[in-house]
C-alpha positions as CSV (number, residue, x, y, z in Angstrom):
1,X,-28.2,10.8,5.6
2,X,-24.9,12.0,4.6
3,X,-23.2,10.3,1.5
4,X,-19.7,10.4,0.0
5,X,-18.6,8.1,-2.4
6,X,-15.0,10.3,-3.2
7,X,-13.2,8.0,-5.6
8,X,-15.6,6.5,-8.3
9,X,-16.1,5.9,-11.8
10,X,-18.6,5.5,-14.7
11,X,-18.2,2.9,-17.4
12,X,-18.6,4.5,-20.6
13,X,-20.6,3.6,-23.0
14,X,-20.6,0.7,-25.1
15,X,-18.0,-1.3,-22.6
16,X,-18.4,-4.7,-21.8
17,X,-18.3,-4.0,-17.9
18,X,-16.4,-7.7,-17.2
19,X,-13.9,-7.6,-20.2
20,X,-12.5,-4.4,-18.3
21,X,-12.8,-5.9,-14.9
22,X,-10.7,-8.8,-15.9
23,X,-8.1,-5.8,-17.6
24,X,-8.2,-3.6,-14.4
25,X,-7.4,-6.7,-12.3
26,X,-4.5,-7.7,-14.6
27,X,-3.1,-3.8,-14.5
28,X,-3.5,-3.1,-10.8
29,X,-1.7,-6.9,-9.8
30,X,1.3,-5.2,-12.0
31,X,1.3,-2.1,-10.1
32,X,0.8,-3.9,-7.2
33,X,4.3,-6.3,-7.8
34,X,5.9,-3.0,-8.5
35,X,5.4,-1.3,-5.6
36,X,6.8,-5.1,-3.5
37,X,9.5,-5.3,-5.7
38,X,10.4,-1.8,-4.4
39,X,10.4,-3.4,-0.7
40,X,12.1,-6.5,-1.6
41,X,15.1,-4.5,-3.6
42,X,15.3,-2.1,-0.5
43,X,15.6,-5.2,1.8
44,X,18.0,-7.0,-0.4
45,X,20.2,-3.9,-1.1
46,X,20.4,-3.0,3.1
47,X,18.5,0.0,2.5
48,X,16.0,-1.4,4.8
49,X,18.3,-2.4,7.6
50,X,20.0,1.0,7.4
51,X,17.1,3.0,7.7
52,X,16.0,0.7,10.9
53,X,19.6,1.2,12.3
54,X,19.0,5.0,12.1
55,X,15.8,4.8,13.5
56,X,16.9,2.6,16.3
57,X,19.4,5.4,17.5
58,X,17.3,8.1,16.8
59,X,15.2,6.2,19.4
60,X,17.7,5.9,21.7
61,X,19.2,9.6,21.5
62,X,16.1,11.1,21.5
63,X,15.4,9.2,25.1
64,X,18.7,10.1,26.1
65,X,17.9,13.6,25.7
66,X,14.9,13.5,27.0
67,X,16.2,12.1,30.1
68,X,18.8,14.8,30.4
69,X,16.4,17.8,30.0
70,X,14.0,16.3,32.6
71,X,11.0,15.7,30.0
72,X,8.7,13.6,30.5
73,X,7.5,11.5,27.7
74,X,4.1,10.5,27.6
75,X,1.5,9.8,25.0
76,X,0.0,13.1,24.5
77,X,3.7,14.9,24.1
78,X,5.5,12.0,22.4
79,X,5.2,13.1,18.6
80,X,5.6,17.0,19.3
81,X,8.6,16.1,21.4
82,X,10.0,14.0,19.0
83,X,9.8,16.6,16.5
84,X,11.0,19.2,18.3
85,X,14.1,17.0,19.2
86,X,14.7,16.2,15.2
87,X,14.3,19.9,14.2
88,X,16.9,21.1,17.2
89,X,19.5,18.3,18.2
90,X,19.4,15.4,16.5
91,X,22.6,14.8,14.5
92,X,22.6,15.6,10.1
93,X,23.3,11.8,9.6
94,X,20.4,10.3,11.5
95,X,17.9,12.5,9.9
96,X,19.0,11.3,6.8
97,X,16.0,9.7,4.7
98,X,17.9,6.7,2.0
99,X,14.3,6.2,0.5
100,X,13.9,2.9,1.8
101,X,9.7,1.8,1.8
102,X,10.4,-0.7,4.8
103,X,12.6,-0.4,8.0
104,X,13.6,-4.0,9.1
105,X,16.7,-5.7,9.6
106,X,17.4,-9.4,7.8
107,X,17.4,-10.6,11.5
108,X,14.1,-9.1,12.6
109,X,12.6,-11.5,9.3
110,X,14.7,-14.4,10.3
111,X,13.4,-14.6,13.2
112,X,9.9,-13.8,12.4
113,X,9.3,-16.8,10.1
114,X,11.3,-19.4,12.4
115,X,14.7,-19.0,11.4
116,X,16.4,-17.4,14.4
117,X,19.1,-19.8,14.7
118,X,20.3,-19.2,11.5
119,X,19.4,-15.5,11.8
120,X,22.3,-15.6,15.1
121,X,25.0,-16.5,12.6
122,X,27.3,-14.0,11.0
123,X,27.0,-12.9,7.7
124,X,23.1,-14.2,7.2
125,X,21.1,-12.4,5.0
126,X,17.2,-12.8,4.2
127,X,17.3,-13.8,0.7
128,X,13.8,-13.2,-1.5
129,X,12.0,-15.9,-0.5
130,X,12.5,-15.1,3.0
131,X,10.9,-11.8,2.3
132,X,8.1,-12.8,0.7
133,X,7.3,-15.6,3.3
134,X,7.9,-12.5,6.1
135,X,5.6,-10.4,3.8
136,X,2.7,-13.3,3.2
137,X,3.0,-13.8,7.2
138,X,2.3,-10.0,8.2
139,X,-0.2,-9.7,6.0
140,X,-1.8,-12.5,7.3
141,X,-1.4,-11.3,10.6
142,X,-3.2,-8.0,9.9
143,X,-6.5,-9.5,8.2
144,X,-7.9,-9.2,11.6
145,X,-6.3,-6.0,12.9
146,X,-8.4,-2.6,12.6
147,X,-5.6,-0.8,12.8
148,X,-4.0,1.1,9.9
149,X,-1.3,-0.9,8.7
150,X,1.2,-1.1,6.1
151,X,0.5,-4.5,5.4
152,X,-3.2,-4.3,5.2
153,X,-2.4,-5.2,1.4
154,X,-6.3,-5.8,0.1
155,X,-7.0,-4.2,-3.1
156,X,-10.3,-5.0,-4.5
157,X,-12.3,-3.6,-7.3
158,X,-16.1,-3.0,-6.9
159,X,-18.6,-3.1,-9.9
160,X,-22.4,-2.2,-9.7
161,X,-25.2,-1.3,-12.0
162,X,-27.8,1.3,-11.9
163,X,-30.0,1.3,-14.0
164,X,-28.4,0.8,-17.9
165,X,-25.0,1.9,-16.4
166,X,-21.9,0.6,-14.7
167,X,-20.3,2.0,-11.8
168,X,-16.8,0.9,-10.3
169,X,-15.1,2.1,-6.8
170,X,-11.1,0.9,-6.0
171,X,-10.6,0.1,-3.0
172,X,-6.8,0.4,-1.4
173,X,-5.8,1.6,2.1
174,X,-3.8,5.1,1.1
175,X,-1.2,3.7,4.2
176,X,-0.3,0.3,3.1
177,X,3.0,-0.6,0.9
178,X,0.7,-1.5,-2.2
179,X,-1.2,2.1,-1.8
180,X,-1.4,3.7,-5.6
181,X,-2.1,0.4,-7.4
182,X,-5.1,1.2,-8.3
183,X,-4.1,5.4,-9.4
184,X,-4.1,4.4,-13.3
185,X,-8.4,3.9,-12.9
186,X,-8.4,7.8,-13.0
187,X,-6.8,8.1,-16.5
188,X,-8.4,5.0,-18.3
189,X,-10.3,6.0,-21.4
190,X,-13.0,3.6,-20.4
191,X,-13.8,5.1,-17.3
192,X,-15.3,8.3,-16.1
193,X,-14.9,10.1,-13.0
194,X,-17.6,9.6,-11.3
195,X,-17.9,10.7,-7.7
196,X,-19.9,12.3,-5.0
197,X,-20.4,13.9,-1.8
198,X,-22.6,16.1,-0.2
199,X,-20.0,17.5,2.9
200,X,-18.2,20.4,0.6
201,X,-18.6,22.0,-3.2
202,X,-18.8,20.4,-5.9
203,X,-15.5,20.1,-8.6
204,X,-15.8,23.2,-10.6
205,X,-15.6,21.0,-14.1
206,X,-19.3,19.4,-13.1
207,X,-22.4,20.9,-13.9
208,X,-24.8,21.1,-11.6
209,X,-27.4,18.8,-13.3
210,X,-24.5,16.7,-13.7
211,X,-23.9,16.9,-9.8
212,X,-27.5,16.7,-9.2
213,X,-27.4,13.2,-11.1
214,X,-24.5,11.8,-9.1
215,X,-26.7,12.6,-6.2
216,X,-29.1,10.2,-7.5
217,X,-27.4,7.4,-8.5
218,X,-25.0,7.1,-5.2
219,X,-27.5,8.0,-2.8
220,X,-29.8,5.1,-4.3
221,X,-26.9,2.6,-4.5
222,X,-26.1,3.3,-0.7
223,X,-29.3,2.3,0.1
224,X,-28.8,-1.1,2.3
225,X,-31.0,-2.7,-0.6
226,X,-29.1,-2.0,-3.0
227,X,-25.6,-1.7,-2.1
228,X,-25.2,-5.3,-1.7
229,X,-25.8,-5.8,-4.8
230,X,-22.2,-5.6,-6.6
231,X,-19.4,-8.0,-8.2
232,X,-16.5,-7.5,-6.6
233,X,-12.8,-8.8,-7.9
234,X,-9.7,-8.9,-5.8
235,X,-6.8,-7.6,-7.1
236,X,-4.6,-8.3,-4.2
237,X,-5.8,-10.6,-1.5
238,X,-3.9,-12.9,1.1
239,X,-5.0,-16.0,-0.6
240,X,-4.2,-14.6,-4.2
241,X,-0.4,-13.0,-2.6
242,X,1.5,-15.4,-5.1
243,X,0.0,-13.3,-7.7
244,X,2.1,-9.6,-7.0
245,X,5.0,-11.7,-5.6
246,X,8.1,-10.5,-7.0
247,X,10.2,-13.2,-5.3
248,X,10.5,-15.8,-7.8
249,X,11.4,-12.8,-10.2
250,X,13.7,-11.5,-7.9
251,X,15.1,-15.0,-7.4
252,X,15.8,-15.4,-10.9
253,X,17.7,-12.1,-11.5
254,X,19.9,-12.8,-8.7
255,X,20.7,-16.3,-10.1
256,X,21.7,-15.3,-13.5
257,X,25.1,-14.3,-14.1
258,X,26.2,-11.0,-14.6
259,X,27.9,-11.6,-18.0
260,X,27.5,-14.1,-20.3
261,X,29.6,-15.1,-23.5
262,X,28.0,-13.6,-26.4
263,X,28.7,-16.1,-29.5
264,X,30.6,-14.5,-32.3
């Protein structure tokens, strides 16, 4: 039975194992709002909406061309095409990357969470708490999708015990818009690296009693007996959203005034 448990720590020593649970959670919900805020500020600022524009008519020229040269576009040459079109005709300014986390147009979220009339008028913007509703309603929509997807936001924090000692693994899809939340884990002084796998070398910094011990301990905690047997605390979760929201935040800093009178 193969086993590979890549990202994994120890809890040192001497550390009350739900103390730092409750101070992981706390860190990685921060991250977490971080990384939205990003979205939300790219949204707001048209970011977003540019970099779908540019991908719309990339789209478009790309098909264009495609019909021109008599290619035919199918599933197996699609991406390979595609690339070959960027590297060799498509225009400086649509391969222009603004650094925007999420391509979507204000009307595309309108719409989406029932506002397409007003989404038809001119001048309408999504404002923050459109976002987050749009946000809290694609991640909904994903719980039951299998599918990579950027808004498979679930982050979730694993503890089990083996023996006298405490063993956590993060858990956070590398493709979603939260991915990294949980990167700090691997420079906490609390922690220790801690993983294993038995499908390539070992890290040249472990030992190898130390390797043979990791071997141990994961490949009894992946027995089904025991790996079962764990606490586990949800850092983000659908139901728990409000919690890395940065709308109200957002809300607020758009409300205040730019200047204020400062009393002499």
């Amino acid at each position: 039975m193969s086993t590979k448990v890549y990202t994994a720590y120890r809890v040192q020593k001497g550390v009350d194992p739900f103390t730092l649970l409750w101070d992981l959670k706390q860190r990685g919900q921060l991250e977490a709002k971080k990384r939205l805020k990003l979205i939300f500020d790219d949204i707001l600022n048209g970011k977003a909406e540019e970099a779908a524009r540019r991908i719309h008519q990339q789209n478009v020229e790309f098909r264009e061309w495609a019909e021109a040269n008599d290619h035919e576009i199918t599933k197996a040459n699609l991406f390979p095409l595609f690339n070959t079109w960027v590297e060799e005709h498509c225009a400086p300014e649509l391969k222009k990357k603004n650094g925007a986390v999420m391509a979507v147009t204000h009307q595309k979220i309108l719409t989406d969470i029932g506002r397409e009339e007003d989404a038809k008028g001119n001048g309408v913007k999504a404002g923050a708490f459109d976002i987050d509703r749009w946000i809290h309603l694609n991640y909904g929509q994903q719980l039951t999708n299998l599918q990579r997807n950027p808004w498979a936001l679930d982050v979730t924090i694993t503890l089990r015990r083996y023996r006298t000692r405490y063993y956590i693994i993060p858990y956070c899809d590398t493709a979603c818009a939260v991915t990294g939340s949980l990167d700090f884990l691997a420079t906490d002084e609390r922690l220790e690296e801690f993983g294993y796998w038995d499908n390539s070398d070992k890290p040249d910094e472990v030992t190898d009693h130390e390797w043979a011990w990791r071997s141990t301990v994961w490949n009894d905690l992946t027995k089904p007996e025991l790996w079962g047997q764990f606490v586990a605390v949800d850092v983000v979760s659908w139901t728990g959203y409000d919690a890395v929201s940065p709308a109200l935040e957002i809300a607020q800093e758009l409300a205040r005034p730019e200047t204020q009178d400062v009393p002499e």
